[in-house]
SEKOL-267229 format. One record per residue: residue in three letters; y, z, x of N, C-alpha, C, CB in turn; residue number from 1. Coordinates in nm, 3 decimals. Glycine has a CB too. Example, Ala and Ser with C-alpha at 12.3 -4.5 7.8 and 13.67 -1.06 7.14 Angstrom:
BEGIN
res / n.yy / n.zz / n.xx / ca.yy / ca.zz / ca.xx / c.yy / c.zz / c.xx / cb.yy / cb.zz / cb.xx / n
ALA / -0.569 / 0.780 / 1.319 / -0.450 / 0.780 / 1.230 / -0.330 / 0.780 / 1.320 / -0.447 / 0.905 / 1.131 / 1
SER / -0.225 / 0.708 / 1.285 / -0.106 / 0.714 / 1.367 / 0.003 / 0.787 / 1.290 / -0.060 / 0.572 / 1.408 / 2
//
This chain:
BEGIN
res / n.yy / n.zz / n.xx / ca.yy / ca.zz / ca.xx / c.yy / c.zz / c.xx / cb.yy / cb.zz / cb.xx / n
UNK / 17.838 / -0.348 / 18.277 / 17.813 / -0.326 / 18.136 / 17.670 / -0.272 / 18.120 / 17.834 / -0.457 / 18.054 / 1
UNK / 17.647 / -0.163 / 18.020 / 17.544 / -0.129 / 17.974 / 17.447 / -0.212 / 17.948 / 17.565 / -0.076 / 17.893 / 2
UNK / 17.286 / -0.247 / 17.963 / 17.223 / -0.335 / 17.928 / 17.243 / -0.269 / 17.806 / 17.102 / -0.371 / 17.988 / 3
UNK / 17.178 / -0.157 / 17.740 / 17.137 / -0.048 / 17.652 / 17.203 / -0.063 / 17.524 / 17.167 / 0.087 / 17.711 / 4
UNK / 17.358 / 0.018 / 17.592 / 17.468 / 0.046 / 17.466 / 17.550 / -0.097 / 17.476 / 17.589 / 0.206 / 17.494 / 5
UNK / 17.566 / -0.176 / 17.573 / 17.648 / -0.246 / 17.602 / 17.821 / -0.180 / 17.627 / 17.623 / -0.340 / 17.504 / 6
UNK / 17.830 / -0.064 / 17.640 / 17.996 / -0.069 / 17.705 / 17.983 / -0.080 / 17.832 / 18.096 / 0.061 / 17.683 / 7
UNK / 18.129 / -0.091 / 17.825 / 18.194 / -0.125 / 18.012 / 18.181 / 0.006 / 18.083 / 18.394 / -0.176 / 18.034 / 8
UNK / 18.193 / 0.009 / 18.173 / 18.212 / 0.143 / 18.242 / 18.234 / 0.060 / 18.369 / 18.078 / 0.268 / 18.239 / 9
UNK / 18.276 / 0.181 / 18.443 / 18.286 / 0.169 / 18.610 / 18.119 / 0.160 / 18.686 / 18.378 / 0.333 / 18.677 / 10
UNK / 18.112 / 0.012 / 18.761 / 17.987 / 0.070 / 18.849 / 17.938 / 0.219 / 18.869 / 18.013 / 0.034 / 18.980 / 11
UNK / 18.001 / 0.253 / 18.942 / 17.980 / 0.367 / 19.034 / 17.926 / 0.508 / 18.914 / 18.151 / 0.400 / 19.132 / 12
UNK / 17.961 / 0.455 / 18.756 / 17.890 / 0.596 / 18.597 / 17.793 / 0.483 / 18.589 / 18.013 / 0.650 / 18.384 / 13
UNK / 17.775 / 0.385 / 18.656 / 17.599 / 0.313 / 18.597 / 17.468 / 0.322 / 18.698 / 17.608 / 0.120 / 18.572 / 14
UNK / 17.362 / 0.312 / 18.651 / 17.280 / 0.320 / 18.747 / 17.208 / 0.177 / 18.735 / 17.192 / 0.449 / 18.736 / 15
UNK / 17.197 / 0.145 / 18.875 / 17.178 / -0.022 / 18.881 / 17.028 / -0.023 / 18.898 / 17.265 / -0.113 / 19.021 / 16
UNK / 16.913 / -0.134 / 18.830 / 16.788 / -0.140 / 18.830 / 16.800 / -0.265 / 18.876 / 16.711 / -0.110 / 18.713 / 17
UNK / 16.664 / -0.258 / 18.972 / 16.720 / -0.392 / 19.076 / 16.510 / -0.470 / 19.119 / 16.850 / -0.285 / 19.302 / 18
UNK / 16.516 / -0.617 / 19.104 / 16.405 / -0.667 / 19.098 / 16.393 / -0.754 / 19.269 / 16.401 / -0.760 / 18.948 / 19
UNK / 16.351 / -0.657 / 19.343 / 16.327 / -0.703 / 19.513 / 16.286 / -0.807 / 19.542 / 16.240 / -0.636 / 19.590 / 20
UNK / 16.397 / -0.936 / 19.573 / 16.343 / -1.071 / 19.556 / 16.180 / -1.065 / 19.697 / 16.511 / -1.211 / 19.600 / 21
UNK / 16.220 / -0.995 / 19.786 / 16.076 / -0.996 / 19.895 / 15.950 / -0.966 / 19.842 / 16.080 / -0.889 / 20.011 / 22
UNK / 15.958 / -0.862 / 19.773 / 15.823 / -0.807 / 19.726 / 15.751 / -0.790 / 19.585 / 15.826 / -0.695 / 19.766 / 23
UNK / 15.861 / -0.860 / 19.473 / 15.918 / -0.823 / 19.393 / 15.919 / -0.718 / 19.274 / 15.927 / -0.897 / 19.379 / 24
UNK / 15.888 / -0.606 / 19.341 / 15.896 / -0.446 / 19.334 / 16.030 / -0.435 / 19.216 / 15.938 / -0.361 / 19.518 / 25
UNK / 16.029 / -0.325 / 19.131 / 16.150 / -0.306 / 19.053 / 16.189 / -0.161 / 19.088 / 16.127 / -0.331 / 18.891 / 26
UNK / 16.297 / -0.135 / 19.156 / 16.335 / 0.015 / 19.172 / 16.469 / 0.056 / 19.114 / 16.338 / 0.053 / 19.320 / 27
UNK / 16.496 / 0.138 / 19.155 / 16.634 / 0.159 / 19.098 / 16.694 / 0.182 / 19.203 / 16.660 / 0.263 / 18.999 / 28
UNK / 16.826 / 0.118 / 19.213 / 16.907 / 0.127 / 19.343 / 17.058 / 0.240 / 19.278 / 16.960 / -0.075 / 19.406 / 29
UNK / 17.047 / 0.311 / 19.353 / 17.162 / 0.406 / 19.383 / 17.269 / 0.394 / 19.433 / 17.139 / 0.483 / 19.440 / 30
UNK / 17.258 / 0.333 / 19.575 / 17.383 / 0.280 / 19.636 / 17.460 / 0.120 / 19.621 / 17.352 / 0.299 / 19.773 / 31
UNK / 17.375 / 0.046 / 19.521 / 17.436 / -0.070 / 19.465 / 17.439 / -0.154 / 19.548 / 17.553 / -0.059 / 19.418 / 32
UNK / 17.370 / -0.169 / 19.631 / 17.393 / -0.244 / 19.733 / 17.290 / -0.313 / 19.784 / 17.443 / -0.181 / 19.818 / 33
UNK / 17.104 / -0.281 / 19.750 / 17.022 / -0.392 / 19.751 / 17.014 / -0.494 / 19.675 / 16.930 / -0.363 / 19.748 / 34
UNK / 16.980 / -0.594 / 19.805 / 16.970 / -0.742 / 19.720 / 16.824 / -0.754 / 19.636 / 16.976 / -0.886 / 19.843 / 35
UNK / 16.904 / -0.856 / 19.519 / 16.797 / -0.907 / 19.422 / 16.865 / -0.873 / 19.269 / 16.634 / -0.820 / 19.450 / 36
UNK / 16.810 / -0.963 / 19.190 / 16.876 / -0.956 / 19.023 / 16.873 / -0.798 / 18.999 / 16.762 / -1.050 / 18.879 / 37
UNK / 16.965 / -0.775 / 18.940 / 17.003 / -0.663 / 18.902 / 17.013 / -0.663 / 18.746 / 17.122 / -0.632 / 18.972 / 38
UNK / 17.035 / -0.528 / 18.721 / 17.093 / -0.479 / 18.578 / 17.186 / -0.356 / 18.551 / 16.980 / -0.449 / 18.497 / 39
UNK / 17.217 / -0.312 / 18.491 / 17.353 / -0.163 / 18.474 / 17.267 / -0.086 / 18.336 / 17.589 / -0.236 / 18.403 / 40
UNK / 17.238 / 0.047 / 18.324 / 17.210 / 0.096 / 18.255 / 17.321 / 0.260 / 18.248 / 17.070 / 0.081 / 18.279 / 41
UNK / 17.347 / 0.303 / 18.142 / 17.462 / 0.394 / 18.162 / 17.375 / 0.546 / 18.197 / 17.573 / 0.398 / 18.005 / 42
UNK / 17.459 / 0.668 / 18.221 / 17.366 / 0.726 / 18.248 / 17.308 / 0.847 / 18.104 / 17.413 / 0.781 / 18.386 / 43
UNK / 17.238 / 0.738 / 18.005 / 17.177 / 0.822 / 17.908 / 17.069 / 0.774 / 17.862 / 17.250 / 0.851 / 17.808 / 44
UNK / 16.996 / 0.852 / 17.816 / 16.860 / 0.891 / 17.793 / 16.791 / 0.799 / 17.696 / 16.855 / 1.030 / 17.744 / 45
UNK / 16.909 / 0.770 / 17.552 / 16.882 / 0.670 / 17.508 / 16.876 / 0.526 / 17.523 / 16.914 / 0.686 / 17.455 / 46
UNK / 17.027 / 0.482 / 17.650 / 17.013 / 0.389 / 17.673 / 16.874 / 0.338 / 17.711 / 17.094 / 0.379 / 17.737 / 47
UNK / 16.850 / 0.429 / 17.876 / 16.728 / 0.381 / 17.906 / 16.569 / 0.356 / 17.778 / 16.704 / 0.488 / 18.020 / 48
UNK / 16.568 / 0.404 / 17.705 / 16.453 / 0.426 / 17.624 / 16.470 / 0.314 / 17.541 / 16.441 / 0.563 / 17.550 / 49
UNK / 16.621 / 0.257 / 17.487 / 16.623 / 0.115 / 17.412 / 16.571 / 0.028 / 17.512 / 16.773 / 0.060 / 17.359 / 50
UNK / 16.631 / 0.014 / 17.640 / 16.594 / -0.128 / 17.713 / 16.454 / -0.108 / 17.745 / 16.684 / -0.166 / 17.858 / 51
UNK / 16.408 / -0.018 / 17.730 / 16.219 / -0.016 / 17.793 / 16.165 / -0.077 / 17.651 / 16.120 / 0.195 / 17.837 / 52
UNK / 16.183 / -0.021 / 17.530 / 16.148 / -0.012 / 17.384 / 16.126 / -0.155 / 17.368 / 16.263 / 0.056 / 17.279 / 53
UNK / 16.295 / -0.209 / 17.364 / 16.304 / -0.343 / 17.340 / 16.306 / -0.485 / 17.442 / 16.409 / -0.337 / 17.276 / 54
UNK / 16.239 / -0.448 / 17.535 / 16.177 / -0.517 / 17.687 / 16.343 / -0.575 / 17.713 / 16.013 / -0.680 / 17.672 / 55
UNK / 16.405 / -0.522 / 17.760 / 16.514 / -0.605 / 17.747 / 16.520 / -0.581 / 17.915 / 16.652 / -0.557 / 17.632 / 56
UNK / 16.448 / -0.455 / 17.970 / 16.464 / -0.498 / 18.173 / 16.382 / -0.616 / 18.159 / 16.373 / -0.364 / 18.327 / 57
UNK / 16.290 / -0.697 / 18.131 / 16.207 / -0.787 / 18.137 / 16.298 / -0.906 / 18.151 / 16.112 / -0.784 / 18.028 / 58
UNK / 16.391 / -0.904 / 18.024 / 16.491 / -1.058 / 17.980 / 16.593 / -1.036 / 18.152 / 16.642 / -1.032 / 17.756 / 59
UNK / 16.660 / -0.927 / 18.158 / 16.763 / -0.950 / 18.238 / 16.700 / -0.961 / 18.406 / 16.872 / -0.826 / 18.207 / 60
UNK / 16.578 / -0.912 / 18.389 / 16.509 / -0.926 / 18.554 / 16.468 / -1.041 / 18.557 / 16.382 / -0.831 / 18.604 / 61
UNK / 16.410 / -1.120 / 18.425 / 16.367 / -1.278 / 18.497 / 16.238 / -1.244 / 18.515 / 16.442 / -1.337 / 18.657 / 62
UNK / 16.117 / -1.168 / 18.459 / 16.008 / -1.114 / 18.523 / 15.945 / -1.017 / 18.423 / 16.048 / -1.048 / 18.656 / 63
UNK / 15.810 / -1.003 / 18.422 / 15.718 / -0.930 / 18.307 / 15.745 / -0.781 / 18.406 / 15.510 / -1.005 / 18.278 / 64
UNK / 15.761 / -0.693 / 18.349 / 15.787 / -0.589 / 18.422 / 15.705 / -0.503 / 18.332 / 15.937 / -0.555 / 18.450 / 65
UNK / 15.575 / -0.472 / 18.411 / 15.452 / -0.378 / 18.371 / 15.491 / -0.250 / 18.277 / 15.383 / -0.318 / 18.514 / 66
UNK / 15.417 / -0.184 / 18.235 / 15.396 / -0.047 / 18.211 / 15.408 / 0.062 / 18.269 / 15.317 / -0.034 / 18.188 / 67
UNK / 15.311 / -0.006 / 18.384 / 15.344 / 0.131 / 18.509 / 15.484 / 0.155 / 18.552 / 15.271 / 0.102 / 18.665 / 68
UNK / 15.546 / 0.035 / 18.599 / 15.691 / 0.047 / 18.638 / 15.764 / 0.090 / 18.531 / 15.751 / -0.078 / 18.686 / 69
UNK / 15.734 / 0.032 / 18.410 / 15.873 / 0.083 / 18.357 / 15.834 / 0.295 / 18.299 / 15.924 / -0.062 / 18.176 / 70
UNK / 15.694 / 0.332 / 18.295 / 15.693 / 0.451 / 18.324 / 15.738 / 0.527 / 18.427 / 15.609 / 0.470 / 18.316 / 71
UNK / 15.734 / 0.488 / 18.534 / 15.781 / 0.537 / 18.687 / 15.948 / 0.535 / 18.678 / 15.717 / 0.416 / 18.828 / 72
UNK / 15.961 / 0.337 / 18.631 / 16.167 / 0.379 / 18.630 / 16.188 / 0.513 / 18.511 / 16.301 / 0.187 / 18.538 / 73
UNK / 16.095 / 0.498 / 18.384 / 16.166 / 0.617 / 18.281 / 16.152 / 0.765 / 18.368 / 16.066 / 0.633 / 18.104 / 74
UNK / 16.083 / 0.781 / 18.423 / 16.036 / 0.960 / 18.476 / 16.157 / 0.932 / 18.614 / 15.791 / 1.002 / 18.551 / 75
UNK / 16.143 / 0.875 / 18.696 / 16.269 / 0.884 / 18.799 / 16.444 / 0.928 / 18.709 / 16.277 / 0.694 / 18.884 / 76
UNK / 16.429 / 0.801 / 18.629 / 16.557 / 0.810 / 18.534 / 16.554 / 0.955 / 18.481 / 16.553 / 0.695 / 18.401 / 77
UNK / 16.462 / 1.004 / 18.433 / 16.471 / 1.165 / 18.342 / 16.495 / 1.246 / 18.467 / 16.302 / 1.232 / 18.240 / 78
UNK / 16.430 / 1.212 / 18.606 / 16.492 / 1.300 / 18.707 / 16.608 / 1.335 / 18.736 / 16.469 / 1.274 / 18.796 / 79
UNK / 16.690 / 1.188 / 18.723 / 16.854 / 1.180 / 18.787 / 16.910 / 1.251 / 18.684 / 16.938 / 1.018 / 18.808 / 80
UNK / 16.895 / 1.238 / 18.560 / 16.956 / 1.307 / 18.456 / 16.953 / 1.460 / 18.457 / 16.899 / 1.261 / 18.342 / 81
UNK / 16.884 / 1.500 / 18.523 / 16.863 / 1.673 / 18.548 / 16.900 / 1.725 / 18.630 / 16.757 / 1.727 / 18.561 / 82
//
């Protein structure tokens, strides 16, 4: 499910944002398959920009998730989209 819009979709139309229990780094995982709390964001422009807006990666990561990062996840995210 969308953090964002909240619909369902299939894994594989979401892009998973993931909080690295080792280091605890926030990246975005592609292949769905690193460990550590996760989240589903769909793949649009607004979604991502509500959950940064309204700190809502913060609530579902469990974790204050900086500025810098969440600038770095938005500009990666505007990458995949292009």
């Amino acid at each position: 499910m969308c953090l964002g819009c909240g619909t369902r979709q299939p894994k594989r139309e979401l892009v998973r944002i993931v909080r690295v229990p080792e280091d605890g780094s926030i990246v975005m995982d592609l292949t769905g398959r690193l460990n550590g709390r996760g989240c589903y964001v769909c793949r649009k422009q607004e979604c991502m920009d509500l959950i940064i807006k309204k700190k809502k990666l913060s609530r579902a990561l469990e974790t204050e998730v900086p500025a810098e990062t969440t600038q770095r996840l938005a500009a990666e995210f505007a990458e995949l989209l292009s």
